[in-house]
C-alpha positions as CSV (number, residue, x, y, z in Angstrom):
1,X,5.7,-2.7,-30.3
2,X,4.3,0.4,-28.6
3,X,6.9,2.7,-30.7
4,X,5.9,1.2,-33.8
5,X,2.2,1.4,-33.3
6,X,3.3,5.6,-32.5
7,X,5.3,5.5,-35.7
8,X,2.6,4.1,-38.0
9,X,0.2,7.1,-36.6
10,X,3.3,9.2,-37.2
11,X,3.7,8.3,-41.1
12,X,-0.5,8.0,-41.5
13,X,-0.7,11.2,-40.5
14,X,2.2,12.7,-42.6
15,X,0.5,10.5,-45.7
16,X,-2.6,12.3,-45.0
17,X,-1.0,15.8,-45.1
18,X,1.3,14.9,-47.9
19,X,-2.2,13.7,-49.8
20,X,-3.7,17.4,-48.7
21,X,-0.8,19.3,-49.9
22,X,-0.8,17.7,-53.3
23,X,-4.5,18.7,-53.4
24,X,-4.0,22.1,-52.4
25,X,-1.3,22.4,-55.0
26,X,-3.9,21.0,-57.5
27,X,-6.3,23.5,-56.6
28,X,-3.2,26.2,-57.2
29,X,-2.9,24.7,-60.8
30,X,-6.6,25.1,-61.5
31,X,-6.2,28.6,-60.3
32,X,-3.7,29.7,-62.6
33,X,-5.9,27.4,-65.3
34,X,-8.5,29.9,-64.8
35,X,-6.8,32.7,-64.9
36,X,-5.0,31.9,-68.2
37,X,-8.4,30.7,-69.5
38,X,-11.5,31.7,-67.5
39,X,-13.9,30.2,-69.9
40,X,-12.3,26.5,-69.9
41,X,-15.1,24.6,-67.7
42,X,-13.0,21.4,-67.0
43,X,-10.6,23.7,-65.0
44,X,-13.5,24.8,-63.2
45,X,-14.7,20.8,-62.6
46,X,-11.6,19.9,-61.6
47,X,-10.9,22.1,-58.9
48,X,-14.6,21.0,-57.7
49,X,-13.2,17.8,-57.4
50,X,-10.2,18.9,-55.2
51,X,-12.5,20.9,-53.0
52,X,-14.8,18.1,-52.7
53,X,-11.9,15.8,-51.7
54,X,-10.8,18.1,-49.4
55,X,-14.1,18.1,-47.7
56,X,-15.4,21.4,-48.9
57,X,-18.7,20.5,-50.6
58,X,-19.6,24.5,-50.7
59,X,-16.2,25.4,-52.6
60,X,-16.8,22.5,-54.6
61,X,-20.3,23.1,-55.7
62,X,-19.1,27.3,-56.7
63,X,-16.7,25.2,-59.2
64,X,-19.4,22.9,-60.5
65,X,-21.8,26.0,-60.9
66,X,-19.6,28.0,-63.2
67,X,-18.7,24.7,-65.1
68,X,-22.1,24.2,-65.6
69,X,-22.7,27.9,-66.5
70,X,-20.1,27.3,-69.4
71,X,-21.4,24.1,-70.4
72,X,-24.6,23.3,-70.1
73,X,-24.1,19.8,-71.4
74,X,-21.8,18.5,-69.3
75,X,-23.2,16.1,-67.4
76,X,-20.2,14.9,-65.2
77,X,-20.6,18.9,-63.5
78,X,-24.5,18.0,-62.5
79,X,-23.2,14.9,-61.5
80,X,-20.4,15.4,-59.1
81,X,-22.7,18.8,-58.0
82,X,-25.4,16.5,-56.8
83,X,-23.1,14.1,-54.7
84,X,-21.6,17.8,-52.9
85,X,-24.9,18.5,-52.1
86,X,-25.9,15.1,-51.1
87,X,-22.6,16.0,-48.6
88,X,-24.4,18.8,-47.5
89,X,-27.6,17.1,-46.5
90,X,-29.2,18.7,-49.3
91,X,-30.9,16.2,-50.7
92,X,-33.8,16.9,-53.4
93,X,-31.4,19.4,-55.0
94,X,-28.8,16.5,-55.3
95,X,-32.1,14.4,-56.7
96,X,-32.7,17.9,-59.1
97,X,-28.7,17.4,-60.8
98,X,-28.4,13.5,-60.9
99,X,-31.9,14.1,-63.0
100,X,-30.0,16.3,-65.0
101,X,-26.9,14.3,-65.4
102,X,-29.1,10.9,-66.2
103,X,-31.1,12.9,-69.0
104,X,-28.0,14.1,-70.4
105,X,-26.3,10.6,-69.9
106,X,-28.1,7.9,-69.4
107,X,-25.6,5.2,-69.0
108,X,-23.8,6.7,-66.1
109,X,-24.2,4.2,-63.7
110,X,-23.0,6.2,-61.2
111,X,-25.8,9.1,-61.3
112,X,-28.2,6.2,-60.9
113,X,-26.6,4.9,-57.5
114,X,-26.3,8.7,-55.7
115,X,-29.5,9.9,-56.9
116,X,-30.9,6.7,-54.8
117,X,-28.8,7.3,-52.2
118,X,-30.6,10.9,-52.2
119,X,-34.0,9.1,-52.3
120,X,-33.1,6.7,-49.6
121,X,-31.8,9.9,-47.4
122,X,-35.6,11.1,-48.0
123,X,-37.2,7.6,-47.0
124,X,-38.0,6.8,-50.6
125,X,-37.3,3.7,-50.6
126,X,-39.4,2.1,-53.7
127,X,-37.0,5.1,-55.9
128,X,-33.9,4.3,-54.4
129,X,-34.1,0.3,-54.8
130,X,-34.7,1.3,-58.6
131,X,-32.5,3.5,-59.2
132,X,-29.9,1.2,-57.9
133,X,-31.2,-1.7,-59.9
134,X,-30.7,0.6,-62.8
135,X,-26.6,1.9,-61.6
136,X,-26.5,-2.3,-61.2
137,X,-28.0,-3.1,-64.6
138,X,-25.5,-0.1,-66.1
139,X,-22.2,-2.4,-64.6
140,X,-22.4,0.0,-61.1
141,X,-19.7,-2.3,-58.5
142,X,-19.5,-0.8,-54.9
């Protein structure tokens, strides 16, 4: 029993790096995105996302910043910005981009739910309970 229990920790842990590798190899792909086509903003959201799921909220918001800077309309950018600076403690600025991303889509249930995480963060609760009636409302399932 006890060298099974070792070998399950064994293979989680190899999981794990084979999940981080495939990530980093992701990130590698965006890179060379980029490169060929420096103005293609999903390239730049993506590899957000793989920093962010990597646990590197800074990297991830540089991404989301230049996505943003070439398309000012995408809302999904503000969106996933605001949850890497909710990471980061940062809270009114992650309440500043799920603003954004709600005025530019106001169905996302999802910028409803972190932008009241952010106001519950701050202590404001009467904001928080209503944006997450709202993220309800829109379908939002935790």
């Amino acid at each position: 029993m006890r060298l099974w229990a070792i070998g399950t920790v064994l293979i989680v842990v190899m999981l794990g790096a084979i999940g981080c590798s495939q990530k980093m190899r992701a990130i590698q792909d965006y890179d060379e995105d980029i490169r060929l086509n420096p103005q293609h903003s999903e390239a730049y959201y993506n590899r957000g996302n793989a920093y962010t799921k990597l646990g590197q909220p800074e990297r991830a918001i540089d991404d989301y910043d230049e996505a943003i800077r070439l398309d000012p309309q995408f809302a999904w950018a503000y969106h996933n910005r605001g949850v890497a600076y909710g990471d980061l403690g940062q809270y009114e600025r992650a309440i500043q981009d799920h603003d954004v991303s709600i005025r530019l889509d106001p169905r996302n249930p999802f910028a409803y739910h972190n932008r009241g995480l952010a106001y519950r963060e701050l202590g404001k609760t009467t904001e928080a309970e209503r944006d997450f009636a709202k993220a309800k409302e829109l379908g939002y399932k935790p």
